[in-house]
C-alpha positions as CSV (number, residue, x, y, z in Angstrom):
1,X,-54.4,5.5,25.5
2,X,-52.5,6.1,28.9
3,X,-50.1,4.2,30.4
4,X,-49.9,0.1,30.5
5,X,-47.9,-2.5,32.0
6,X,-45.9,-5.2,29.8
7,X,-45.3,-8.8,30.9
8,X,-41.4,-6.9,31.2
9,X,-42.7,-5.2,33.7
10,X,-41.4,-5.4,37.0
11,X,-42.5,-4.6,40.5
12,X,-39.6,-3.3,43.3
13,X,-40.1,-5.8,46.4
14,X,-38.7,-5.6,49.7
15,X,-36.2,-8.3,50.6
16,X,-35.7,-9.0,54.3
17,X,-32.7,-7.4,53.8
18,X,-33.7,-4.1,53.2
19,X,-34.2,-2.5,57.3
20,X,-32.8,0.4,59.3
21,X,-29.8,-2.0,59.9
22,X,-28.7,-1.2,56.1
23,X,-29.1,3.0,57.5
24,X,-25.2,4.2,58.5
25,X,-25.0,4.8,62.6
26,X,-23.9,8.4,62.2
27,X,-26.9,8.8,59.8
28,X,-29.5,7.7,62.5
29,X,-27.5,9.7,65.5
30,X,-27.5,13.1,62.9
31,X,-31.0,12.6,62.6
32,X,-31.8,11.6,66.4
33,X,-29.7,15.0,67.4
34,X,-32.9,16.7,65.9
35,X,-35.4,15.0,68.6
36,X,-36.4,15.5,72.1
37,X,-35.3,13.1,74.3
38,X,-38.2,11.2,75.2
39,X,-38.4,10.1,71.6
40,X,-34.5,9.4,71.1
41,X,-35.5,6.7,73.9
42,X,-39.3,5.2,72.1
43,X,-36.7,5.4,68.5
44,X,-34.1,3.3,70.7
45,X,-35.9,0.3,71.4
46,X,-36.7,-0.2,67.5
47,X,-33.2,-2.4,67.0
48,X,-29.9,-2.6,67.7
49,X,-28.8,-0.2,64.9
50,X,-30.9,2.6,66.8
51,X,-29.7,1.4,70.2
52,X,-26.1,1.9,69.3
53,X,-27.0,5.3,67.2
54,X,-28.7,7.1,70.6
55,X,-26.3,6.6,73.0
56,X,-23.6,8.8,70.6
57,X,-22.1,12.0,73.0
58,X,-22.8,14.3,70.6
59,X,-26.6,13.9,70.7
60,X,-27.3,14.2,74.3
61,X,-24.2,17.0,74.7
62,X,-27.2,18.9,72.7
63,X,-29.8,18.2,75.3
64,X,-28.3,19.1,78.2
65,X,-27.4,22.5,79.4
66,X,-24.2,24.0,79.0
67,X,-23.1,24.3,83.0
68,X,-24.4,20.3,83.1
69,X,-20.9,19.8,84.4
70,X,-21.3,22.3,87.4
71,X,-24.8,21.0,88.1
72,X,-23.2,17.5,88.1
73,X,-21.3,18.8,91.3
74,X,-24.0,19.5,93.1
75,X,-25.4,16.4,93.1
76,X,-23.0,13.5,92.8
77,X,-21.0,11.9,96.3
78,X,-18.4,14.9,97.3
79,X,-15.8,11.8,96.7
80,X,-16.7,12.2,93.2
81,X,-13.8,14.1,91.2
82,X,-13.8,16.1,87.5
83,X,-12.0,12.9,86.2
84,X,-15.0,10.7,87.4
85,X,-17.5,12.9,85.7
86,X,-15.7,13.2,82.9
87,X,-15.6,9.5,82.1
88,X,-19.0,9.5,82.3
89,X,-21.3,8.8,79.0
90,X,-23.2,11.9,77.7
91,X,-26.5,10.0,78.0
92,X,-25.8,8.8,81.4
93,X,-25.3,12.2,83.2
94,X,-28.4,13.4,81.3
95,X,-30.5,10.4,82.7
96,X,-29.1,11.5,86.1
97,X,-29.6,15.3,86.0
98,X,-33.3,13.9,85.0
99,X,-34.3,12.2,88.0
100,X,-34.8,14.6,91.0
101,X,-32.0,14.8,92.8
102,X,-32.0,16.0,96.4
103,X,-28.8,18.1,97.5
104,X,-27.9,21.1,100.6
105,X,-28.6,18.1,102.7
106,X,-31.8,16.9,101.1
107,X,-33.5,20.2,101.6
108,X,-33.7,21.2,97.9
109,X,-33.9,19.2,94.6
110,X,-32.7,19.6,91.3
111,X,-33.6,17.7,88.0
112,X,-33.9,18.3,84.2
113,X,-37.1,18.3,82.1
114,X,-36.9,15.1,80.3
115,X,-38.5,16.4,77.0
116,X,-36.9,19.9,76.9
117,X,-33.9,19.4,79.4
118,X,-34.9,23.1,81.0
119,X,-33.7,22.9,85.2
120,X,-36.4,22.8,87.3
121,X,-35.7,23.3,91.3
122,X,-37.6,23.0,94.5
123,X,-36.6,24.0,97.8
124,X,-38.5,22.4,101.4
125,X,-40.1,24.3,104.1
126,X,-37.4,22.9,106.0
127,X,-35.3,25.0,103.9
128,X,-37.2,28.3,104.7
129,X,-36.5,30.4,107.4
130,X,-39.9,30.9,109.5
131,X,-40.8,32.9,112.8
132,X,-41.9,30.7,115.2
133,X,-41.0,27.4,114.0
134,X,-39.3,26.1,116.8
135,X,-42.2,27.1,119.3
136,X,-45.0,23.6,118.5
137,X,-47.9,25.9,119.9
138,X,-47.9,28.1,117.0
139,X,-45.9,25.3,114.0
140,X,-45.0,22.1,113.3
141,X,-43.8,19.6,110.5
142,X,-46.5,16.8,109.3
143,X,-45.3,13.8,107.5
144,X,-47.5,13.8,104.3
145,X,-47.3,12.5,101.0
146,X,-48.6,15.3,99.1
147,X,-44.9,16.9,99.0
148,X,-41.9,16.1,97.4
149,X,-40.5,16.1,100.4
150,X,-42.3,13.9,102.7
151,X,-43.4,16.6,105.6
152,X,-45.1,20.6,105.2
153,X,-44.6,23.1,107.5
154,X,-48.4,23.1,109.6
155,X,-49.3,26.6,110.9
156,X,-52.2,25.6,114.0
157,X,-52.1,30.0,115.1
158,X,-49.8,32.8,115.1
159,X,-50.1,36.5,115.2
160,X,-46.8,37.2,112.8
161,X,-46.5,35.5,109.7
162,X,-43.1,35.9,108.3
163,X,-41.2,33.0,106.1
164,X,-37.8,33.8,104.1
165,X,-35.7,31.9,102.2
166,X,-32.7,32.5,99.6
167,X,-30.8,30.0,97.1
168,X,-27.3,30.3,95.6
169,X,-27.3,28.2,92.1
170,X,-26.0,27.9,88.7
171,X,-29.3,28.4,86.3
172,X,-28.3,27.8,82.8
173,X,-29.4,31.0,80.4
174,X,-32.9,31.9,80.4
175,X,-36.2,33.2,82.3
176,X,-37.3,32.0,85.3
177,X,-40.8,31.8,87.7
178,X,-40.8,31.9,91.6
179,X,-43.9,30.0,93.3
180,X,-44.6,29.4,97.3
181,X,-46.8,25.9,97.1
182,X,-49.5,26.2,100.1
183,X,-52.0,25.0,101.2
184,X,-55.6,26.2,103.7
185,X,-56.0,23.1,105.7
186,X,-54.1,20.4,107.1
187,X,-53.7,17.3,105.2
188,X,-54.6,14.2,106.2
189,X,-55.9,11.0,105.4
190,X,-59.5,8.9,107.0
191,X,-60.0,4.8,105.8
192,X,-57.2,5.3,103.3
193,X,-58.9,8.3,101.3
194,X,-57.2,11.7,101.3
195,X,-59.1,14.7,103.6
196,X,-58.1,18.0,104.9
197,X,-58.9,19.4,108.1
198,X,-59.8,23.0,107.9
199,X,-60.8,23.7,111.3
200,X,-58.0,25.8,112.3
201,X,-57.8,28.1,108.8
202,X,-59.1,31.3,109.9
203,X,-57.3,35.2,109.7
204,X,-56.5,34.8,105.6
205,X,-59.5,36.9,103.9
206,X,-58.6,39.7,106.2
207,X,-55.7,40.9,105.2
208,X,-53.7,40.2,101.9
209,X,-50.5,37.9,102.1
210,X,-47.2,39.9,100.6
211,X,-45.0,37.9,98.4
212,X,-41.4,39.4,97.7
213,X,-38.2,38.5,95.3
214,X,-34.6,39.5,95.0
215,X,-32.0,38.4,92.5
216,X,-28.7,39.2,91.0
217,X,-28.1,42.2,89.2
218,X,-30.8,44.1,91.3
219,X,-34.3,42.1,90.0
220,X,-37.2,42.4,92.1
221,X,-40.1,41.3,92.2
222,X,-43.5,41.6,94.5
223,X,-47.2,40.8,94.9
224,X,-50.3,40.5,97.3
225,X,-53.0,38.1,97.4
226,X,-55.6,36.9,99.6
227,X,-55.2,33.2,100.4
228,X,-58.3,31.5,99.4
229,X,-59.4,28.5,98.4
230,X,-58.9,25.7,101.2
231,X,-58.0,21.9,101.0
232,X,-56.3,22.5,97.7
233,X,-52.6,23.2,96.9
234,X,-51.9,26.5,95.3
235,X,-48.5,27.5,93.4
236,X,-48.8,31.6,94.2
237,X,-46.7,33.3,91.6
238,X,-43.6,35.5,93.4
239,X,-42.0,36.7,90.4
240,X,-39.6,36.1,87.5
241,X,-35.9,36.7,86.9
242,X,-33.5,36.4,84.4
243,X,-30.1,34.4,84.2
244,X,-27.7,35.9,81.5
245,X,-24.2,33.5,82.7
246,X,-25.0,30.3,83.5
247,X,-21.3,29.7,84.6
248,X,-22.1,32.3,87.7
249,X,-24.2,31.6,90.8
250,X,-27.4,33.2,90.9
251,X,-28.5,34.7,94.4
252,X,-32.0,34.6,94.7
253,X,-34.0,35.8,98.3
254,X,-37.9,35.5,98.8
255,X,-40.5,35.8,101.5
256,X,-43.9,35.2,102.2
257,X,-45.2,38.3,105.2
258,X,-48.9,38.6,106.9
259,X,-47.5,41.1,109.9
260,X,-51.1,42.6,110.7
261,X,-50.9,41.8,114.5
262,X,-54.5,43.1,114.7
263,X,-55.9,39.5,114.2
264,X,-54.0,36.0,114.2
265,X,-53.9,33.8,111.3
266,X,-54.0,29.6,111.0
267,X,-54.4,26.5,109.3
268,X,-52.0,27.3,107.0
269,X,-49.7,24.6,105.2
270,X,-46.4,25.3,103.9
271,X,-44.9,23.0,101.5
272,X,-41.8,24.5,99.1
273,X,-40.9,27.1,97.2
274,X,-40.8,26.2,93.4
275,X,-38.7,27.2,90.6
276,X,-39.6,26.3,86.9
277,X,-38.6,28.1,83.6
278,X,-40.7,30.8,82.5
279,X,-42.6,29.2,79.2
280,X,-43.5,26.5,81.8
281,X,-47.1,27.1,83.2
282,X,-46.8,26.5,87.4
283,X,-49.2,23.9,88.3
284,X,-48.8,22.4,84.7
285,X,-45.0,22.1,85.1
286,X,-45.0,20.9,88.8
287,X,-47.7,18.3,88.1
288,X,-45.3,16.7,85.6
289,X,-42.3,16.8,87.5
């Protein structure tokens, strides 16, 4: 009755010689190919076998977009020549294309998701075109470490709110989201702990700030909001547009505008304009870059 084991009966063991260093290399780099990134990396510190298997060309020439070699451009020395990027390792220009990487004279920055490998872009305020800036009684720059780029544009009082901005690049294929990041209040800090002065932030809930976009093949894009919500940084959607060649620069123009002269308007901080892919929630996707 049922099934019984003989003194013949044997039981398989493991020798110490049975491991992933038995498994072929282009077996583990086929299945790597199939992973994210982040995981090739965790899988890469298992042995040598994996090591070897996850630096293959093939696997990251998967993760990384297909213009990688023009976005390569933008950020390596101008020394730097095709030949030179070229010789470098598939999993090498990936890991730099992943840090941020600041270029146009370290007014923008570039870098790759390093789970998805999407492009994500900021631009600084120093980048932005803004009425007034040159005049301290109405702006200035404050050092802060709440931006990416070390400083925000401070608005102290103004009558005319008008800041413009435009960016040439090469997005690979896909859907993209605009964002201004701001900010009601000036940031600061007090025994080490961070604060933000609001004193000056006055002008906002009368009148709704107007947010426009332009890009290639005629997109537009516009909105109004009220800026609320002081001593917290904001990502106020602009608008999306859609990149169909990668191997083509996309134009892209956007403003923010408060023109009622019938009141000023102040306190306001200006950090960068923000780019992410579309399936990428704002805040989310800038928290985690």
């Amino acid at each position: 009755m049922g099934a019984a084991f003989t003194k013949d009966s044997t039981i398989p063991v493991c020798s110490s010689s049975n491991s992933f260093d038995d498994v072929p290399e282009n077996c583990i780099s086929i299945v790597l190919m199939f992973l994210e990134p982040t995981e090739i990396c965790k899988l890469a510190a298992l042995n040598r076998a994996f090591r070897s298997a996850s630096s293959a060309d093939f696997i990251w020439n998967s993760k990384l977009p297909s213009n990688y070699a023009v976005l390569l451009r933008r950020i390596l020395p101008p020394c730097s020549s095709d030949r030179d990027h070229r010789r470098l390792p598939k999993k090498e220009i990936f890991a730099r294309l992943s840090r941020p990487n600041l270029f146009d004279c370290g007014t923008k920055e570039l870098w790759l998701d390093k789970s998805s490998g999407k492009l994500f872009v900021s631009i600084s305020s120093k980048a932005l075109k803004i009425t007034g800036i040159e005049d301290r009684r109405y702006w200035n720059f404050v050092p802060t470490d709440e931006s990416r780029f070390e400083s925000v544009a401070y608005l102290k009082q103004i009558w005319w709110v008008e800041i413009r901005g435009e960016l040439e690049l090469e997005f690979p294929k896909g859907n993209y989201s605009l964002y201004f990041r701001l900010q009601l209040g000036k940031p600061s800090k007090k025994f080490g702990r961070r604060v933000t002065e609001v004193g000056q932030v006055h002008g906002w809930e009368i009148k709704p700030v107007r947010f426009e976009m332009t890009a290639s093949n005629a997109q537009k894009a516009s909105s109004e909001c009220y800026l609320r919500h002081s001593g917290n940084w904001v990502l106020h959607h602009v608008g999306d547009f859609c990149v169909q060649n990668p191997n083509l620069q996309t134009h892209i123009k956007f403003s923010l505008i408060q023109i009622d002269c019938t009141h000023t308007k102040g306190g306001l901080c200006v950090d960068s304009v923000f780019i992410c892919p579309s399936e990428f929630e704002g805040k989310a996707a800038f928290d985690s870059s």
